[in-house]
C-alpha positions in Angstrom: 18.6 2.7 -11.9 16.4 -0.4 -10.9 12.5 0.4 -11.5 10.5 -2.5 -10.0 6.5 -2.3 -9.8 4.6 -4.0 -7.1 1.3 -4.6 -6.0 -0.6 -5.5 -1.9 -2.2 -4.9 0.4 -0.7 -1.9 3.1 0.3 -3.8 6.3 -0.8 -0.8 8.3 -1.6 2.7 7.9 0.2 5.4 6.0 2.9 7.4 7.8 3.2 10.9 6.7 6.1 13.1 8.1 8.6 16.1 7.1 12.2 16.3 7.0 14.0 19.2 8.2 14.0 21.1 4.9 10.3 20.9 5.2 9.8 18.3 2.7 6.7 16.2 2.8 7.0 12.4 2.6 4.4 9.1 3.4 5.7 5.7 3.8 3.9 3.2 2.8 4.7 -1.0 4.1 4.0 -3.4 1.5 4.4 -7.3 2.0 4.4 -9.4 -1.7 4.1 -12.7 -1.7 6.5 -15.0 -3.7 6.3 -18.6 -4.6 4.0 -21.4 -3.3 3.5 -23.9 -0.8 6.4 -24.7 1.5 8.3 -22.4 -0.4 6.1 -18.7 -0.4 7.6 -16.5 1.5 7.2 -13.1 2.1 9.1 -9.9 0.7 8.9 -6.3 2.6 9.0 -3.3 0.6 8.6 0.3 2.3 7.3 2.9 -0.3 8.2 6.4 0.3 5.6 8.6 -1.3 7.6 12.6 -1.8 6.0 16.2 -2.1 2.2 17.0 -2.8 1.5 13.4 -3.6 2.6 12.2 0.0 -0.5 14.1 1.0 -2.9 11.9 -1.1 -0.8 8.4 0.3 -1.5 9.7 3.6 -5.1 8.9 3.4 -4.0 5.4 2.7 -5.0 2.9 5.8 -4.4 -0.6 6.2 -6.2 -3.3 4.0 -5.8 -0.3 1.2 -4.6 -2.5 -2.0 -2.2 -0.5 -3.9 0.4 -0.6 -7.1 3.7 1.6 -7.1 6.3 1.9 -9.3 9.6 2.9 -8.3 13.5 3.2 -8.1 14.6 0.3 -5.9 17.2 0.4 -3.3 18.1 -2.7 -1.6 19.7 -2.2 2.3 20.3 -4.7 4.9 19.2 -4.7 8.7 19.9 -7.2 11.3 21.3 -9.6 8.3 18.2 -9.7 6.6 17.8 -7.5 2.7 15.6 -3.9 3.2 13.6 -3.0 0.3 13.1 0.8 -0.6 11.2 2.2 -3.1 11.2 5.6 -4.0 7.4 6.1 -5.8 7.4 7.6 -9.3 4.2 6.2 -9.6 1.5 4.5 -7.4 -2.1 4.1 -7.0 -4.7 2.6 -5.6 -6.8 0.2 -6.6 -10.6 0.0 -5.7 -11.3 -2.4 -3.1 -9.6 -3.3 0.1 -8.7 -6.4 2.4 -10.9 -4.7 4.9 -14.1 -5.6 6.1 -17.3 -2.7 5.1 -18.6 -1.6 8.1 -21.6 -3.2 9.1 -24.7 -0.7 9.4 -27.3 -3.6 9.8 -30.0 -2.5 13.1 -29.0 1.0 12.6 -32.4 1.7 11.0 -30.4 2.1 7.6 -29.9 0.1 4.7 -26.6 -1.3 3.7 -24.5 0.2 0.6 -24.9 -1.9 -2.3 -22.2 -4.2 -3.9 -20.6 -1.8 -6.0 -19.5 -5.1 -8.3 -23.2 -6.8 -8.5 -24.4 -4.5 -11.4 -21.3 -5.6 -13.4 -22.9 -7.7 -16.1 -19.9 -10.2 -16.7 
């Protein structure tokens, strides 16, 4: 068994559906960067989230930056390598690619940076 961790940010939201047994499972679309310059490119993994835990992944919207460990499965489609992981473990990580909604000139006050009050 090949167990590979990863970390991004979701390219899009969840997707949480059942397979005929009535198993629950979320999928997750992860793109990790590797190398630099001319030579970064871009690796796709799909994370499948199974049972009561694919209902907390669900929640799980684009810009969501997460970390899942898994058994990898490597597939091919159209020539190019597919990268599976079936989640052991995943989270996710406070803080998002997204931006906070703006509530300026609705008469209320914005949320405070959460990471100001840090003192280092």
């Amino acid at each position: 068994m090949q167990t590979l961790t990863i970390a991004g940010y979701l390219s899009r939201d969840a997707e949480q559906r059942s397979t005929r047994s009535g198993d629950s499972v979320t999928a997750l679309n992860v793109p990790v960067k590797q190398g630099w310059g001319e030579n970064e490119r871009t690796n796709w993994f799909r994370v499948n989230v199974w049972g009561k835990r694919s209902d907390f992944a669900a929640k799980f919207v684009k810009g969501d930056f997460i970390v899942a460990t898994g058994e990898l499965t490597i597939g091919e489609y159209n020539g190019k390598p597919q990268y599976e992981i079936r989640a052991n473990d995943f989270q996710s990580v406070k803080g998002s690619a997204r931006p906070r909604e703006d509530v300026r000139g609705s008469g209320s006050t914005p949320p405070p940076d959460e990471d100001s009050e840090i003192p280092f």
